[in-house]
LOKOL-966930 format. One record per atom (N, C-alpha, C): atom name; x, y, z. Coordinates in steps of 0.1 Angstrom, whole numbers. Each point is the difference from the previous one (the first is absolute). Layout:
N
atomo c1 c2 c3
CA X Y Z
...
***
This chain:
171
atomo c1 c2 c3
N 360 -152 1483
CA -3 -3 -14
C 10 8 -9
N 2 -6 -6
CA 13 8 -13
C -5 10 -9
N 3 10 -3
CA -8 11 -10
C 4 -9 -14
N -10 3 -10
CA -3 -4 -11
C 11 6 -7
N 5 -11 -6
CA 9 0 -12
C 1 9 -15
N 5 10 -2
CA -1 11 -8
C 3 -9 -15
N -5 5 -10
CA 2 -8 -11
C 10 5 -9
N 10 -6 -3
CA 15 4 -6
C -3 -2 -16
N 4 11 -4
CA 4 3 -17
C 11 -13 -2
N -8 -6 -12
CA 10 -8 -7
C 4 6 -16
N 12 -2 -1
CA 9 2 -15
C -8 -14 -10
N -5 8 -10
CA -7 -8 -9
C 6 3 -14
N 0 -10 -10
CA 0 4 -14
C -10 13 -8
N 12 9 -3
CA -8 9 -8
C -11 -7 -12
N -11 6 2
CA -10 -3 -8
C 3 5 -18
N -3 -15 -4
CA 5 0 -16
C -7 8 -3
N -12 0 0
CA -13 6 -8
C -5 15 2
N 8 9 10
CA -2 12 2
C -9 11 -12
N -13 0 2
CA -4 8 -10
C 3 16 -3
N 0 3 14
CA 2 19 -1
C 15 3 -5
N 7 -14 -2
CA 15 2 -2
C 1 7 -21
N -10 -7 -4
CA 1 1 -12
C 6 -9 -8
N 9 11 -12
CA 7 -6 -5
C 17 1 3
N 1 10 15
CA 13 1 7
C 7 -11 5
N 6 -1 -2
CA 14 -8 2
C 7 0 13
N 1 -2 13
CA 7 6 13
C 12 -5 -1
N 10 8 9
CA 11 -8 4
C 7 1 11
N -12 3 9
CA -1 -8 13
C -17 -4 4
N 1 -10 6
CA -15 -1 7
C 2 -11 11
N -5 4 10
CA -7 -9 14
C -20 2 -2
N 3 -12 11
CA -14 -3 5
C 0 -5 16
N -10 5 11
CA -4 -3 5
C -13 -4 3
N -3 -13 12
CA -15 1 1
C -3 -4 14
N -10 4 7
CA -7 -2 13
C -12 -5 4
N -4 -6 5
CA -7 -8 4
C -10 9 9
N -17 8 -6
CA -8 9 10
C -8 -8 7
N -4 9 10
CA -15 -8 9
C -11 -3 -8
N -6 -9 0
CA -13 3 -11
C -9 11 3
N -2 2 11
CA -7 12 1
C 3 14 -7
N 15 -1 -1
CA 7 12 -5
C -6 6 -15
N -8 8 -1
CA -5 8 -11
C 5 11 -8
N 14 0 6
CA 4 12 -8
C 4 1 -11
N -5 8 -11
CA 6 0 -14
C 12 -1 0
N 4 -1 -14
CA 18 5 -5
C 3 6 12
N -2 12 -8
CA -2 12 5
C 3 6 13
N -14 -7 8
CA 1 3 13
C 13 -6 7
N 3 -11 -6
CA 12 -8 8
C 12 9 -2
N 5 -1 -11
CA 12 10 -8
C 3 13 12
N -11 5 1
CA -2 15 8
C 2 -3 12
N -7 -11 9
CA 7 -4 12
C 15 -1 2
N 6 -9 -5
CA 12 -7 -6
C 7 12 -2
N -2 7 -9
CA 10 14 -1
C -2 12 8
N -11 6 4
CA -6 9 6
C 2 -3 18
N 0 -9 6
CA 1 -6 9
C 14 -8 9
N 9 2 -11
CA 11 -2 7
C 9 6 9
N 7 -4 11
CA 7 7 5
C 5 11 -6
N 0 10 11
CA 2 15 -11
C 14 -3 -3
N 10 0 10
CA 16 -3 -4
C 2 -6 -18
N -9 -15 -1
CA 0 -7 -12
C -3 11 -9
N -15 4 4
CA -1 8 -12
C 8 12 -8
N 5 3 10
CA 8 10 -5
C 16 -3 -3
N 5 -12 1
CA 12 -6 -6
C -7 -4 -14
N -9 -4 -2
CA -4 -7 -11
C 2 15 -14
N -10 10 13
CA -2 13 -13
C 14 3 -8
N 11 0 13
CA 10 7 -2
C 5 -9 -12
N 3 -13 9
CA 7 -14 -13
C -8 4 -14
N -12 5 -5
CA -6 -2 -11
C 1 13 -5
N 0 13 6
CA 3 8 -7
C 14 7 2
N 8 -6 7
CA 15 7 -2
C 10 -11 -8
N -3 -9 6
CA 11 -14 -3
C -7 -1 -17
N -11 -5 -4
CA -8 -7 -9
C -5 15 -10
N -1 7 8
CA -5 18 -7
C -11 -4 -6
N -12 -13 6
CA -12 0 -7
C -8 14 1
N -8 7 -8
CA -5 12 1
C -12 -3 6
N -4 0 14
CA -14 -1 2
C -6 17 7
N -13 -7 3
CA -8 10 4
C -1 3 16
N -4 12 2
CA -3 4 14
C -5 -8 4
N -3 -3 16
CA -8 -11 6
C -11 8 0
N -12 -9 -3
CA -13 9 -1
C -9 3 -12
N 11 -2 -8
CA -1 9 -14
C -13 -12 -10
N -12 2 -4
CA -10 -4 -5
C 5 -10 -10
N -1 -12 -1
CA 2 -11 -7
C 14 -3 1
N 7 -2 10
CA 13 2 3
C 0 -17 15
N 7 -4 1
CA 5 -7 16
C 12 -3 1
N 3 9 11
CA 14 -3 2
C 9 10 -11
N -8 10 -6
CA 8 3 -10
C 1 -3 -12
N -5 -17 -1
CA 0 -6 -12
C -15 2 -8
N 0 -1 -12
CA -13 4 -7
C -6 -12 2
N -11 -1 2
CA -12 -12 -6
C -6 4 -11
N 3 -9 -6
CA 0 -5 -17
C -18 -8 1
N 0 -11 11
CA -9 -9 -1
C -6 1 12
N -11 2 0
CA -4 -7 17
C -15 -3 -1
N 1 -14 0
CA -13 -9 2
C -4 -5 13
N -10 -8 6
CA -2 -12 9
C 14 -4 1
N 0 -6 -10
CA 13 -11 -1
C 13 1 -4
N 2 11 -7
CA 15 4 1
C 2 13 -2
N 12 8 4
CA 9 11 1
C 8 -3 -13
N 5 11 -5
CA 9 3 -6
C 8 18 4
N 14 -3 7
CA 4 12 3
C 11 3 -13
N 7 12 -8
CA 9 3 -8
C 12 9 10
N 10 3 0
CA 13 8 2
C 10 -1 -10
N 5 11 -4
CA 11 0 -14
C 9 11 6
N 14 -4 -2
CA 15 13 -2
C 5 -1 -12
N 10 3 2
CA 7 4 -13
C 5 -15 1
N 5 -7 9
CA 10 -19 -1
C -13 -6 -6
N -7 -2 9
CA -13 -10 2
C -15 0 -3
N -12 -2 -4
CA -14 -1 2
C 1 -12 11
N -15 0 12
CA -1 -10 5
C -18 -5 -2
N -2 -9 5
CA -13 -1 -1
C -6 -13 13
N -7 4 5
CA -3 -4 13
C -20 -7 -2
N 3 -13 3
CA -17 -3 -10
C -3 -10 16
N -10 7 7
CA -4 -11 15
C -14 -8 -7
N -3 -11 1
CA -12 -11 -6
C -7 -7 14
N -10 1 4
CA -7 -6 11
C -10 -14 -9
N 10 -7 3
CA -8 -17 -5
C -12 -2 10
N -8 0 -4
CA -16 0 5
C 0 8 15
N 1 -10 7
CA -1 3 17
C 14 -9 1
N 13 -6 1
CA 7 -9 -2
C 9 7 8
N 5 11 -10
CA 16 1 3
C -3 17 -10
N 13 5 0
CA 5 9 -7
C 14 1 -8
N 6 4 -9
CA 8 -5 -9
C 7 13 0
N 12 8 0
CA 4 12 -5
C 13 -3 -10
N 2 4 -12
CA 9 0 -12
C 8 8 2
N 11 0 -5
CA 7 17 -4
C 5 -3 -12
N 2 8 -11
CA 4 -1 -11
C 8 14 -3
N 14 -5 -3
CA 10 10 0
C 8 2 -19
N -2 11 -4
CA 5 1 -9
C 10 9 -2
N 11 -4 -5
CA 13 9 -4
C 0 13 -9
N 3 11 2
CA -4 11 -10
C 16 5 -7
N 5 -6 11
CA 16 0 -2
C 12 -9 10
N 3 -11 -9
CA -5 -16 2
C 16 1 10
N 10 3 -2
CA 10 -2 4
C 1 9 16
N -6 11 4
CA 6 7 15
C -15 -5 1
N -12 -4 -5
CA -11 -4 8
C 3 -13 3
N 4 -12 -8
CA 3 -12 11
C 10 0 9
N 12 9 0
CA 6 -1 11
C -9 3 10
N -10 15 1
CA -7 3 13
C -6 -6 4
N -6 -6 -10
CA -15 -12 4
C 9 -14 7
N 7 -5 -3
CA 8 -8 6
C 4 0 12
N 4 16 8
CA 2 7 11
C -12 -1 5
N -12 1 -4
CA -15 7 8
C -7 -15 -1
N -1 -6 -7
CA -9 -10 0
C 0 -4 14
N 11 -10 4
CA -1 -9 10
C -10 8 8
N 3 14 1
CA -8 11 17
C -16 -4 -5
N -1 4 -18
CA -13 1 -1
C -9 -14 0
N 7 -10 0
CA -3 -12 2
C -6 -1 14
N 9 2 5
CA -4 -1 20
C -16 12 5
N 6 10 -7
CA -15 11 5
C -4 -8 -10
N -6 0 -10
CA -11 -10 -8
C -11 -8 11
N 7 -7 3
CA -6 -13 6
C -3 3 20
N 8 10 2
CA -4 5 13
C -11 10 -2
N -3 7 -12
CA -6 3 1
C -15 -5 0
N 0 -9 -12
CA -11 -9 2
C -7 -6 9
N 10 -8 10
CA -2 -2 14
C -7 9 7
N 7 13 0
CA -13 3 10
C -10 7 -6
N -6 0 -13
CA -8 3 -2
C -16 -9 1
N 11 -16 -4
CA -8 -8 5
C -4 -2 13
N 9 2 7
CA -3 -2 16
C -12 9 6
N 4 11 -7
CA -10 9 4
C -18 -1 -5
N 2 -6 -11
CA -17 -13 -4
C -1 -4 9
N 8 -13 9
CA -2 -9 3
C -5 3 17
N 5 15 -1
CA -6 1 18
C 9 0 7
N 14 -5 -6
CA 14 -2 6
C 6 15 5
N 3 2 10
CA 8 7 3
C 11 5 -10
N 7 9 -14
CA 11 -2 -1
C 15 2 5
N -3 6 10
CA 11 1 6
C 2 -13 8
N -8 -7 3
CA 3 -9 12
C 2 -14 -11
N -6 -2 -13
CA 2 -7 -9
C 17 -2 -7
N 4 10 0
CA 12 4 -5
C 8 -7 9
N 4 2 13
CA 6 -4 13
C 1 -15 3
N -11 -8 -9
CA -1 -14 -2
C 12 -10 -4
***
């Protein structure tokens, strides 16, 4: 019998109607979305924290470095009380996350949405603080952060679903 099929992040249209966005203006944004188990119960929140908290330590710690040496987002200790990953939670409901990170180039803003029992959705919304050496970098980083985005999702979902994610991955 074939092990069950892990469910793959799809590239979706950034959501027009973003409410926590405000009256800000981005100038960058992606979206991903994944498809959970229905059983899968976990808040925002809880998913977000798998998803980042749970990743290969190697990843994790290229990502820290990429965000705070390359990007010089200022985040927090791991650990640190209203903090994941470093990045602040701004929001955290049932149904959606809201993370913040800011340097001196960039603000970012990181918003995960759990559509009922369905799926999960994660945004990124990038804004320029200093529009000319931040879009060259972001231009440099995107593609990477594109790829961990959606791998990461993967196995966060996987890991709902009962899936193996290491052996999901390998698929």
């Amino acid at each position: 019998m074939k092990p069950a099929r892990a469910p793959r992040a799809q590239r979706v249209p950034v959501p027009s109607d973003e409410p926590l966005l405000g009256a800000r203006r981005y100038d960058y944004a992606d979206a991903f979305t994944i498809r959970v188990h229905q059983r899968d119960e976990r808040s925002a929140e809880q998913f977000a924290r798998y998803a980042l908290e749970h990743a290969p330590r190697p990843l994790q710690l290229t990502v820290s470095i990429a965000q705070r040496k390359l990007l010089r987002l200022r985040l927090s200790p791991r650990g640190a009380p209203d903090y994941l990953a470093g990045w602040k939670v701004v929001t955290s409901e049932q149904d959606v996350i809201q993370l913040e990170a800011n340097s001196p180039l960039l603000d970012a803003m990181l918003v995960g949405r759990r559509a009922e029992t369905s799926g999960v959705t994660l945004a990124t919304y990038v804004f320029f603080n200093r529009p000319a050496p931040a879009r060259v970098l972001w231009k440099i980083v995107s593609p990477v952060h594109r790829r961990v985005a959606a791998y990461l999702l993967e196995r966060a979902a996987a890991a709902g679903d009962g899936v193996n994610p290491l052996d999901a991955m390998s698929q």
